[in-house]
C-alpha positions as a Markdown table, in Angstrom:
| # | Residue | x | y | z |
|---|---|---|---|---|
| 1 | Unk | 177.2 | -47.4 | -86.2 |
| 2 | Unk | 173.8 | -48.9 | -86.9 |
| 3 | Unk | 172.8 | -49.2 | -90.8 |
| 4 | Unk | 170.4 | -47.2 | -91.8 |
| 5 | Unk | 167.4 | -49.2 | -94.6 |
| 6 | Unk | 164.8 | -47.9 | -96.5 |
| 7 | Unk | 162.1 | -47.1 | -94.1 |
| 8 | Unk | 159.1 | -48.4 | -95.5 |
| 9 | Unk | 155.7 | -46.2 | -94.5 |
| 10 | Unk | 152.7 | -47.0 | -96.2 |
| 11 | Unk | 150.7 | -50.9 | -95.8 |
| 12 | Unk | 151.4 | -50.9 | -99.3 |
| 13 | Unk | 155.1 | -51.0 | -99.3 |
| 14 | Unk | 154.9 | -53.7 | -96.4 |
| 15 | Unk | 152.4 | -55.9 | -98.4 |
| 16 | Unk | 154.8 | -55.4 | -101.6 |
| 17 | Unk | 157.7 | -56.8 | -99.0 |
| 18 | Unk | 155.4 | -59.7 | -97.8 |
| 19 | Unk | 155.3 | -60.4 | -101.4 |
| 20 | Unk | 158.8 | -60.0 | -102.7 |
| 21 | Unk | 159.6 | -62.7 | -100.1 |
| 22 | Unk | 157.1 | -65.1 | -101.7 |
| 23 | Unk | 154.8 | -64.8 | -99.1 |
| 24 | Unk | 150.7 | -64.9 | -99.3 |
| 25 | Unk | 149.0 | -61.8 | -99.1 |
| 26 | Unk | 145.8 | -62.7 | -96.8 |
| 27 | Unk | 143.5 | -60.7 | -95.4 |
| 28 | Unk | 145.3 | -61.2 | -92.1 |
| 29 | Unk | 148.5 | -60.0 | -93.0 |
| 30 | Unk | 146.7 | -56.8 | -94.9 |
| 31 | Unk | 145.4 | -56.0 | -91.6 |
| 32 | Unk | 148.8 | -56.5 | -90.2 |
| 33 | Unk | 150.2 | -54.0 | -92.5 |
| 34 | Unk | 147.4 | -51.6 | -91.5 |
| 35 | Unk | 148.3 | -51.1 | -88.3 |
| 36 | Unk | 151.8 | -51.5 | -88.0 |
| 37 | Unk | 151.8 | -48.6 | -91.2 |
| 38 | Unk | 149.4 | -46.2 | -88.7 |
| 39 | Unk | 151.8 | -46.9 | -85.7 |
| 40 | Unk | 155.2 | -46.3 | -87.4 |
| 41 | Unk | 157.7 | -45.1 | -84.5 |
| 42 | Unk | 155.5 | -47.2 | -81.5 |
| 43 | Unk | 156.4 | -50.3 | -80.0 |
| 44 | Unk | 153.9 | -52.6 | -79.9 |
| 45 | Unk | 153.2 | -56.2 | -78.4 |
| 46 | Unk | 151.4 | -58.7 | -80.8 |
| 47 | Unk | 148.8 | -58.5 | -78.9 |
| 48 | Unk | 148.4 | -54.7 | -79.6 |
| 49 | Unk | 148.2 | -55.3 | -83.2 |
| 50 | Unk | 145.3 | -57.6 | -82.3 |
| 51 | Unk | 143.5 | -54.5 | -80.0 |
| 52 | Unk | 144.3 | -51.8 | -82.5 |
| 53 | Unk | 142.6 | -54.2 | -85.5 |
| 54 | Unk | 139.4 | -53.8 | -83.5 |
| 55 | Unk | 137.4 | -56.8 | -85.0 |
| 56 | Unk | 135.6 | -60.0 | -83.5 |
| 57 | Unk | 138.1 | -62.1 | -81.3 |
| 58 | Unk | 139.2 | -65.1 | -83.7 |
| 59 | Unk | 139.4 | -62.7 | -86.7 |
| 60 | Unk | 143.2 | -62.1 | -86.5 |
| 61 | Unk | 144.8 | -65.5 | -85.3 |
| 62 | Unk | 148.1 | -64.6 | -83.0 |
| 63 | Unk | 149.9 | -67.7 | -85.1 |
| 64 | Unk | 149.4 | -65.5 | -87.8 |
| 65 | Unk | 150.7 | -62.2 | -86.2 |
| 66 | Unk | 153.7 | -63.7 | -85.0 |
| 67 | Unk | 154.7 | -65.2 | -88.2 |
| 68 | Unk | 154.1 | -62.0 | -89.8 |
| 69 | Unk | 155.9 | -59.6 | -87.7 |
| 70 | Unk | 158.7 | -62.6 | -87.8 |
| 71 | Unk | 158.5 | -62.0 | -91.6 |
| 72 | Unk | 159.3 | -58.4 | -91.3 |
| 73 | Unk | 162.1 | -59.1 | -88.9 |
| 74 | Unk | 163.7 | -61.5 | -91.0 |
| 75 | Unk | 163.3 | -58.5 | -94.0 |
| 76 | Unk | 165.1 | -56.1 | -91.6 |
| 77 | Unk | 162.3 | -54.1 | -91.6 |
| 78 | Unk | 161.3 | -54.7 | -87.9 |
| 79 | Unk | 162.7 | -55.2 | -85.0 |
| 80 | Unk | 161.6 | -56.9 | -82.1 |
| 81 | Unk | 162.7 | -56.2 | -78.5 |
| 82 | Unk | 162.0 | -57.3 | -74.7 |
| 83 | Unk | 161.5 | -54.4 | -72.6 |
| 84 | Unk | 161.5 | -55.9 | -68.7 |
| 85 | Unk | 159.2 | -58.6 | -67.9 |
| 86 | Unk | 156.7 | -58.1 | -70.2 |
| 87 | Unk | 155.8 | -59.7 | -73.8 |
| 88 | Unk | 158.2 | -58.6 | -76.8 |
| 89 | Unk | 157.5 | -55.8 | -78.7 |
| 90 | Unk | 158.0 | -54.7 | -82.3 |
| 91 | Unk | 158.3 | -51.5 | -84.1 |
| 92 | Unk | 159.4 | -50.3 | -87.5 |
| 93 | Unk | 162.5 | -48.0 | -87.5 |
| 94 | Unk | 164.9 | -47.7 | -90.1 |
| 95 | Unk | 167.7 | -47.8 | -88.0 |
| 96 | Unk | 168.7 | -51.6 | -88.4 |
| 97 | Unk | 170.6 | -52.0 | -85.3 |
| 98 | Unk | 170.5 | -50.0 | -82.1 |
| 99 | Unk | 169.7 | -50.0 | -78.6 |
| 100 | Unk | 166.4 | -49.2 | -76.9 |
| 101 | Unk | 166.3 | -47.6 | -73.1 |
| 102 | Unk | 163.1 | -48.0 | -71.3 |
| 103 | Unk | 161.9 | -45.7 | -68.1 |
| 104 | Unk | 160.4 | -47.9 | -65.4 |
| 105 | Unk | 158.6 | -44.6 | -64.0 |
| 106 | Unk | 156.9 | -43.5 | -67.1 |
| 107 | Unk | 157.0 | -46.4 | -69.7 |
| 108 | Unk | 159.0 | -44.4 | -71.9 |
| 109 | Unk | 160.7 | -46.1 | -75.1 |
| 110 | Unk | 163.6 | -44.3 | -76.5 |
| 111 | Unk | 165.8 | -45.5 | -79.5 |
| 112 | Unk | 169.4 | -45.4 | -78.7 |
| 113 | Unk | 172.1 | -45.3 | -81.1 |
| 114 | Unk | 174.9 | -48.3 | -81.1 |
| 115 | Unk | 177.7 | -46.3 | -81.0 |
| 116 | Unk | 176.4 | -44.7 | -77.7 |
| 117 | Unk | 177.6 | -47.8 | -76.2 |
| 118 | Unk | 180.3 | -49.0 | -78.7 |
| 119 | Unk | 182.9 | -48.1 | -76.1 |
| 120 | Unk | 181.4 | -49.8 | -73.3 |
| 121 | Unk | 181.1 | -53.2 | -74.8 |
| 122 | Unk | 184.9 | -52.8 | -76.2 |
| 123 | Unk | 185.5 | -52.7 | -72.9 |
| 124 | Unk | 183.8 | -55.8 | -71.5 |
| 125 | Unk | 185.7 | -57.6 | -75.1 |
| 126 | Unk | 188.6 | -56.6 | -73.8 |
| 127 | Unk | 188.4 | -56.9 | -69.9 |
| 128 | Unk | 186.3 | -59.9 | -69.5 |
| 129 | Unk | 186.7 | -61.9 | -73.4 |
| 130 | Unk | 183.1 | -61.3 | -73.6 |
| 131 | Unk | 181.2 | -60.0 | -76.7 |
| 132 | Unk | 177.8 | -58.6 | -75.3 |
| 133 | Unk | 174.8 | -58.4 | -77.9 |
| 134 | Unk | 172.0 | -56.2 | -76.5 |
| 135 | Unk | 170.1 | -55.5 | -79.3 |
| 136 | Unk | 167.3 | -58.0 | -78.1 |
| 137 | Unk | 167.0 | -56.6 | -74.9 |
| 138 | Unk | 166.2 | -52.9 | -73.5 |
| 139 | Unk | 168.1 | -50.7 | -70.4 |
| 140 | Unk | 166.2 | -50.7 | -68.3 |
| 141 | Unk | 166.3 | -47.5 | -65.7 |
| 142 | Unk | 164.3 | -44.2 | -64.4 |
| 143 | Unk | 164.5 | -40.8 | -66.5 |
| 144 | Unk | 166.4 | -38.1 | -64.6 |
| 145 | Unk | 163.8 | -35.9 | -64.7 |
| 146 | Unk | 161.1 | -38.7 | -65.4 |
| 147 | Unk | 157.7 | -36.3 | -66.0 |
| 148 | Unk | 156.3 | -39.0 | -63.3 |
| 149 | Unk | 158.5 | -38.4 | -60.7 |
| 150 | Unk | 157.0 | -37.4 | -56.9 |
| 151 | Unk | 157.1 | -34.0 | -56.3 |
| 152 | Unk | 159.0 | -32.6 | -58.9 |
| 153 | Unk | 162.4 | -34.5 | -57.1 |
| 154 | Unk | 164.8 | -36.0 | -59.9 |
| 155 | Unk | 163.5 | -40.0 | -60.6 |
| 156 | Unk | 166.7 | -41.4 | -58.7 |
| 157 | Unk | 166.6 | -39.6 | -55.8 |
| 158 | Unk | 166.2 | -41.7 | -52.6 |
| 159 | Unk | 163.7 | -39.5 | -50.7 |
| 160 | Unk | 160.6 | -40.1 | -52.3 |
């Protein structure tokens, strides 16, 4: 079962962790704080952060946001995750381990809990000697009833 930390909510309580890890507090890293804080429960590229800051290109070096949101990773405070083809993303959650599934219809990002598949990779221990770990990666797959399937028929369905 995935643990379960301190969710932290505000920018001020992810400055303080920036801090209790020794690191500089810039102006950067406040904006940083800023969004991630007004996005809690979103996944989000590093380049998102950069849109959602909403300054002058060059204000908000990507060096900078990677380090940062590699900061709170390291803290266990965020958790970063590669959903298809596309760039990583991040989100704050205070579930410190599980599983994300992603709808290829709709773009839907749904937090699944380890134990959901706890039987599953047992299985693959046992069977193939193999210990899977999927926590960096996403399911990828199609709602049953994705809200963006084609005429109301069920996402899977081969006629549409």
């Amino acid at each position: 079962m995935g643990t379960l930390v301190a969710m932290v909510e505000t920018d001020t309580e992810l400055i303080a962790a920036l801090r209790s890890a020794g690191l500089r507090i810039t102006g950067q890293r406040r904006l940083i704080c800023a969004v991630l804080a007004q996005s809690a429960g979103e996944h989000l590229s590093a380049a998102d952060i950069i849109e959602r800051v909403g300054r002058p290109t060059g204000t908000l070096d990507l060096s900078t946001v990677y380090r940062t949101l590699e900061a709170f990773e390291e803290l266990g405070l965020l958790h970063h995750v590669h959903l298809g083809h596309g760039p990583g993303i991040y989100h704050l959650s205070e579930r410190a381990d599980h599983h994300h599934l992603l709808c290829e219809r709709c773009g839907v990002v749904e937090d699944l809990p380890l134990e959901a598949l706890e039987n599953s990779f047992v299985e693959i221990a046992t069977d193939y000697g193999f210990v899977p770990d999927a926590l960096h990666f996403a399911i990828l797959g199609r709602h049953v009833k994705c809200p963006r399937s084609k005429n109301g028929r069920l996402a899977g369905s081969d006629n549409q």
